[in-house]
C-alpha positions in Angstrom: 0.0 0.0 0.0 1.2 3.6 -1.1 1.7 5.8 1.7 0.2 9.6 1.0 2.7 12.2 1.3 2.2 15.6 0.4 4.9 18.3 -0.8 5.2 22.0 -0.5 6.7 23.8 -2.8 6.8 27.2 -1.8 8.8 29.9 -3.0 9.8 32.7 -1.0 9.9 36.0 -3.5 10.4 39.8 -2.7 11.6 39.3 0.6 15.0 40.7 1.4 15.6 38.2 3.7 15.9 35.5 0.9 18.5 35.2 -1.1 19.6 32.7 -4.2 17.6 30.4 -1.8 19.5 31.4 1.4 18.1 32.8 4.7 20.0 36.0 5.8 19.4 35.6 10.0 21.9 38.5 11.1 24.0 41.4 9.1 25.3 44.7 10.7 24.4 47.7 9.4 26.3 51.2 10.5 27.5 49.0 13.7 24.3 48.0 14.8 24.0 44.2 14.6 20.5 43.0 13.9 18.9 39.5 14.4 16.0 38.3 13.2 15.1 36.2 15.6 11.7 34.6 13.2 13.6 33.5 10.7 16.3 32.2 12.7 13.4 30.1 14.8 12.5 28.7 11.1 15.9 28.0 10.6 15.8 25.6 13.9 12.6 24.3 12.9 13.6 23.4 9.2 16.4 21.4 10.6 14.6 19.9 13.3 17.1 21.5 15.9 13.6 22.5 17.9 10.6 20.9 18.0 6.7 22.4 18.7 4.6 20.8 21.6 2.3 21.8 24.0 2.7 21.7 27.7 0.8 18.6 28.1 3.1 17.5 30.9 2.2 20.6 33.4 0.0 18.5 36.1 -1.3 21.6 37.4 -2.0 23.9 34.3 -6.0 23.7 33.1 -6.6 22.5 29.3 -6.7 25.7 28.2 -3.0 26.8 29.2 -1.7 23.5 28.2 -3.1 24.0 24.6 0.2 26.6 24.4 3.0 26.4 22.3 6.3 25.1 24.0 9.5 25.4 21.8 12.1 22.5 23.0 15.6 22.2 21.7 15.9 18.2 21.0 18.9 16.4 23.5 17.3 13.2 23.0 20.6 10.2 23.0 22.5 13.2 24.9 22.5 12.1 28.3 20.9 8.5 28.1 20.7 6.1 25.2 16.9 5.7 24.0 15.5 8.2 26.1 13.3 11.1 24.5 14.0 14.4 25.7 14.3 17.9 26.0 15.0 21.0 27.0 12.3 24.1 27.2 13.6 27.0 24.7 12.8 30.5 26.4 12.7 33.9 23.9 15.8 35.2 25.3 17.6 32.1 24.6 16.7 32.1 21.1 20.0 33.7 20.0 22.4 31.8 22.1 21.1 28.7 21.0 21.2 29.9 17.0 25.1 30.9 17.7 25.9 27.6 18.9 24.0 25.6 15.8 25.7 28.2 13.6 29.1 27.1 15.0 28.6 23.5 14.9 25.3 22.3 13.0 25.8 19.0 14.3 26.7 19.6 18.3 25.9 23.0 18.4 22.1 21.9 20.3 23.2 19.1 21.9 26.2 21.9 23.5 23.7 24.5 24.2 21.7 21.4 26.4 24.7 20.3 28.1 25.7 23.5 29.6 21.7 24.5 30.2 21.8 21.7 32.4 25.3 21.5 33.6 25.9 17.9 32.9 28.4 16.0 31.3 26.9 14.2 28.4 27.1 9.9 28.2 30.5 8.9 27.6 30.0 7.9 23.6 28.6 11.2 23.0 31.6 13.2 25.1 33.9 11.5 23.3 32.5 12.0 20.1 32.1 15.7 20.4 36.1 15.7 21.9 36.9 13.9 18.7 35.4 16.7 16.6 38.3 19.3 18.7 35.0 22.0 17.9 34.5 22.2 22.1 35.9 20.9 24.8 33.4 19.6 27.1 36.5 19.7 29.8 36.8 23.4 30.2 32.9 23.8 30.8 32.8 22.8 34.9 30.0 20.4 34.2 28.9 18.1 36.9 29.2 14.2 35.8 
C-alpha cells in the first residue's frame, strides 16, 4: 500500500531576507548588529534542531494553558541512550542557542543542552564531540 505524502513547494519572492535560496538571520548595518530572531526560529525548525509541543506534561496547568506552544531544543541520546527528551527554549535564549548551531550544526544543540543543564553528556557522545576538537566539554565545569 502507497503511503500519501504531500509536498510544499513554496517559493519565498520579494523578501529581502531571501537570497539565491539562502536565509540571511543577522548582518550589521552602521555597527548595529541585527537579528532576526523569526527566521532564525524557522531555521531551527527546518532542521529539526527545535521541535513544537504543547505543555501537556504541566500536572497543574488547566486544558486551556496546556493548549500553548512550548519550543524544545531536542537532546534526545544526549544524556541517556533511547531516552526522548528535552530542553524548554525561552525567547531570550533564542539567540544563544542559534550561535551555537551556527558554529557546529551537528553539536551546536546538543552543546547549548549540556551546559543549560550543567551535565556531562554519556560517555560515547563526550567522546564523540572531543573527537570533533570544535569544544571541549573539559573546560565547561559540568557536573558528571
Amino acid at each position: 500500500m502507497e503511503k500519501y505524502k504531500e509536498t510544499y513547494n513554496h517559493k519565498i519572492t520579494d523578501n529581502e531576507d531571501f537570497e539565491d535560496g539562502n536565509i540571511t538571520v543577522e548582518w550589521e548595518i552602521d555597527g548595529d548588529r541585527e537579528f532576526e530572531k523569526e527566521l532564525a526560529l524557522s531555521v531551527l525548525l527546518m532542521e529539526r534542531i527545535v521541535f513544537i509541543n504543547n505543555f501537556w506534561w504541566m500536572k497543574d496547568w488547566d486544558e486551556e494553558q496546556k493548549n500553548h506552544f512550548s519550543i524544545n531544543v531536542n537532546c534526545s541520546d544526549v544524556f541517556a541512550w533511547g531516552a526522548a527528551d528535552a530542553e524548554d527554549l525561552k525567547f531570550n535564549e533564542l539567540e544563544d542557542l542559534f550561535q551555537h548551531y551556527k558554529k557546529d550544526h551537528y553539536w551546536g544543540a546538543a552543546i547549548w543542552c549540556i551546559k543549560k543543564r550543567g551535565y556531562m553528556p554519556q560517555k560515547p557522545v563526550y567522546d564523540s564531540i572531543q573527537k570533533e576538537g570544535i569544544w571541549n566539554l573539559d573546560k565547561m565545569n559540568l557536573k558528571k
